[in-house]
N, C-alpha and C positions, 0 to 999 in steps of 0.2 A: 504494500500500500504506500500511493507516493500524496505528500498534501503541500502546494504552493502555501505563498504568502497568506499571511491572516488577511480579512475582511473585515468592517463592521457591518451592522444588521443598521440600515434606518432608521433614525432617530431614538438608537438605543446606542452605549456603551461599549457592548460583550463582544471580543469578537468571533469570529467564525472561522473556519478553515475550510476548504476545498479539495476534496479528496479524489484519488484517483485510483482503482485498480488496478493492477498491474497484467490482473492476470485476464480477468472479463472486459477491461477495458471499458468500466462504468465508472463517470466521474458525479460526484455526487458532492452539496453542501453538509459538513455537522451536524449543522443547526436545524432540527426536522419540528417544523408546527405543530402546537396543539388543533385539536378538533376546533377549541374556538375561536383562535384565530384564523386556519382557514374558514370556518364557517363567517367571521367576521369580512376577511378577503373578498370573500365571492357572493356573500349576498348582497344583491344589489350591486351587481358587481361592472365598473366605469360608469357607475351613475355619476353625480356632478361632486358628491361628496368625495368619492374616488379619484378624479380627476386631479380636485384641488392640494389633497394628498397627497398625490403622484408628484406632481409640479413642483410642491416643496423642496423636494432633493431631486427632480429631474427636469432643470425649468424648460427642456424639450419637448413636454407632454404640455401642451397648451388644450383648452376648450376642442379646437377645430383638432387637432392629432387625435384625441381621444372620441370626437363624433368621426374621423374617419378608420377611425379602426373599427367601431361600431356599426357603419355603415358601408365594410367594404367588399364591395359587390365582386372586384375582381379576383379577390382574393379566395372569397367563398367558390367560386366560378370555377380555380385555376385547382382546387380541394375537388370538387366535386370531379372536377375530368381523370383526377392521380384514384381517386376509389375506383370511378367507373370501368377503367381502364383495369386495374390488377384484380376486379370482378370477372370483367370478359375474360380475360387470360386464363382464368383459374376455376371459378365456377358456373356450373354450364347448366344448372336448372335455374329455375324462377326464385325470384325471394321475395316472399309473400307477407312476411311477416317482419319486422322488423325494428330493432333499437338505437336510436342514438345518445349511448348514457354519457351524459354530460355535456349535450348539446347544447345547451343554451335556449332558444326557442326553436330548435329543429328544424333549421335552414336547411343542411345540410345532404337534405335525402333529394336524390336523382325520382324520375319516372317509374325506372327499375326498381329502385331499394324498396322494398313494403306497398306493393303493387295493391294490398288488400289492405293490412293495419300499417303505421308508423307510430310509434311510441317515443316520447323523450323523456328523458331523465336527469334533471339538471336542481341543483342546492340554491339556485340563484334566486329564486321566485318570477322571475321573468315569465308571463304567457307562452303557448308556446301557437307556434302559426298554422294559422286555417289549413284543416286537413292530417296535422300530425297531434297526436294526446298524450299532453303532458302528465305526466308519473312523480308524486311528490316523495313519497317514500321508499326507500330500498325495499321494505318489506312486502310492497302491492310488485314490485319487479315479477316476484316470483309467481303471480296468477296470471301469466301469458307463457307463451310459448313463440321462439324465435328462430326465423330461417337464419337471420343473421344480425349480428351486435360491430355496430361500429363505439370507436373511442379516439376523437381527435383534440391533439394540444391537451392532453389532459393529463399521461404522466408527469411529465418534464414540473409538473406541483405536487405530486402525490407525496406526504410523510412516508408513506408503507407502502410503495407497488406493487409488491407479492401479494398482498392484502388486497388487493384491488384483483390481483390476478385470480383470487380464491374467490372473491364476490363473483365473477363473471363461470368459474364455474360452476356456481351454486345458482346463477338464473338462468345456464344455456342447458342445452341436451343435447345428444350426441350427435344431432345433426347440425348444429348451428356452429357458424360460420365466422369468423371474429376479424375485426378489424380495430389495428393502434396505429395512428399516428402522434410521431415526435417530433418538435425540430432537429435538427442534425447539426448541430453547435459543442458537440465536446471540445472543451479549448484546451483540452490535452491532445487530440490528432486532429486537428483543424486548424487554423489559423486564423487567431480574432485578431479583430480591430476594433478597440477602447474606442477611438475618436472617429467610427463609421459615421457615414453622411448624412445617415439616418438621423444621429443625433441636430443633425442641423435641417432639418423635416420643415421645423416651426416657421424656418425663413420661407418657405415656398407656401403654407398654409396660412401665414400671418403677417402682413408687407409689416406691420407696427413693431414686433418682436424684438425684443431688447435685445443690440449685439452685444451690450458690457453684462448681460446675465449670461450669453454664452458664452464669451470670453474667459469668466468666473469659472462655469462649469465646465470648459476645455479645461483648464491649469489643475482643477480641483479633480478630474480623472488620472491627467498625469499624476496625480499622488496614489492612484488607486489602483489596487492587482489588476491584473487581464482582464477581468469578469467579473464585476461586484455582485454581491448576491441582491435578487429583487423577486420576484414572483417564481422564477424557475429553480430548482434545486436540484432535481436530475439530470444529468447529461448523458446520453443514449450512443450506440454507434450499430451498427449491424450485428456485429458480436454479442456486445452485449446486451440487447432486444431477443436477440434469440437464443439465448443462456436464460434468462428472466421467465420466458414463454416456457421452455423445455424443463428445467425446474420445476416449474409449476404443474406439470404434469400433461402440457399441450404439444403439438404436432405443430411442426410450421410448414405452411403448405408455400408461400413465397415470401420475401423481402427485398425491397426495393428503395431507391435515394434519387428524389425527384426536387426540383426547381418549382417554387411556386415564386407568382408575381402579386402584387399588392399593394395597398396605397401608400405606406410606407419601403419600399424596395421590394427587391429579392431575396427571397431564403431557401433554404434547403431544407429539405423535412424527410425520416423514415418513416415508412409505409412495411408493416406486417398483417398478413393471414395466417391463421392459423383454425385450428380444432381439436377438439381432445382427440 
């Protein structure tokens, strides 16, 4: 096990370390959340309270960044074509039934995905969109049955992924179909960039935007490790996504590393299938 420079955690103190496997090639934060601060996190979650938050220590996250991530069509677009596509490839009947746990309000289903039901499953309280039926409780999960479970951008937060791995075999059956997607950002085999363009977003979103608060938070990164720690705490690679899977006592039927585009740039994200 290798662990870079300390961190601190936002508006707290303590610090944190960044840890890296050696052998699975999962890099992972120390500092793993309680229930209720993720619960705190994600309800309501880039509502306007969230935003103003953010902004504190990221004065990158302006109002308009935060309504564009909220509202990014291309983004959602560029997600749906990476499932749809490692569906064709791989599975060659209908799926009629179908999950998106943690979806948010259940943008995310294609034509194809849940041809008959679509079920979402998300902590946030958000509605979920005409045509798909929102699922408040883990425990109502278990009264349907599922051709297939999708899970996008949802580890890369999870305290306990195994745990999440054991939930998903306690609502599937042995025919159902599974779908994760991660970002693909391990900054241990990847190569980050601290001062990405990304971070200077606000100037394309916002002509008003203060250059001396970016300037502030340019210098004020230079002091700061590769990868401060913020909402993400897992770091994923091919390897170890399918260690994780297999562990848990599942079958990987593909995995794949695809380009998606969005209103904020380009990123890279892991895409796995599997099945018990």
């Amino acid at each position: 096990m290798s662990r870079i420079t300390d961190d601190f955690t936002p508006g707290n103190n303590w610090p944190v370390k960044l840890c890296f496997c050696n052998d699975c090639t999962f890099a992972f934060y120390d500092y793993r959340m309680t229930d209720e601060e993720i619960n705190q996190l994600y309800t309501d979650y880039r509502d306007s309270s969230y935003q103003k938050t953010r902004e504190r220590y990221e004065c990158w996250y302006t109002e308009r960044v935060n309504d564009a991530m909220n509202n990014d069509t291309k983004a959602l677009k560029e997600q749906q074509k990476i499932i749809q596509r490692i569906i064709s490839e791989n599975i060659h009947r209908e799926i009629r039934t179908a999950l998106d746990y943690g979806g948010y309000e259940g943008k995310t289903f294609t034509d194809t995905i849940g041809t008959q039901e679509k079920y979402v499953f998300d902590i946030s309280g958000v509605p979920a969109v005409e045509g798909v039926k929102g699922i408040s409780k883990f425990e109502y999960l278990k009264n349907y049955s599922y051709d297939f479970i999708m899970c996008n951008q949802v580890f890369e937060h999870l305290t306990e992924p195994m745990k999440m791995m054991q939930n998903f075999r306690e609502i599937g059956n042995d025919d159902t179909v599974y779908y994760i997607e991660v970002p693909s950002e391990n900054p241990f085999t990847k190569k980050q960039s601290k001062h990405s363009i990304t971070k200077n977003i606000s100037l394309i979103f916002n002509p008003n935007f203060s250059l001396i608060k970016l300037a502030k938070y340019y210098f004020q990164l230079k002091k700061q490790p590769p990868m401060q720690m913020r909402e993400h705490i897992n770091f994923f690679t091919p390897k170890s996504i399918r260690i994780m899977a297999e562990r848990s006592g599942f079958n990987v039927i593909d995995i794949q590393e695809n380009t998606e585009h969005g209103a904020l740039g380009t990123s890279t994200v892991l895409s796995m299938l599997f099945r018990k």
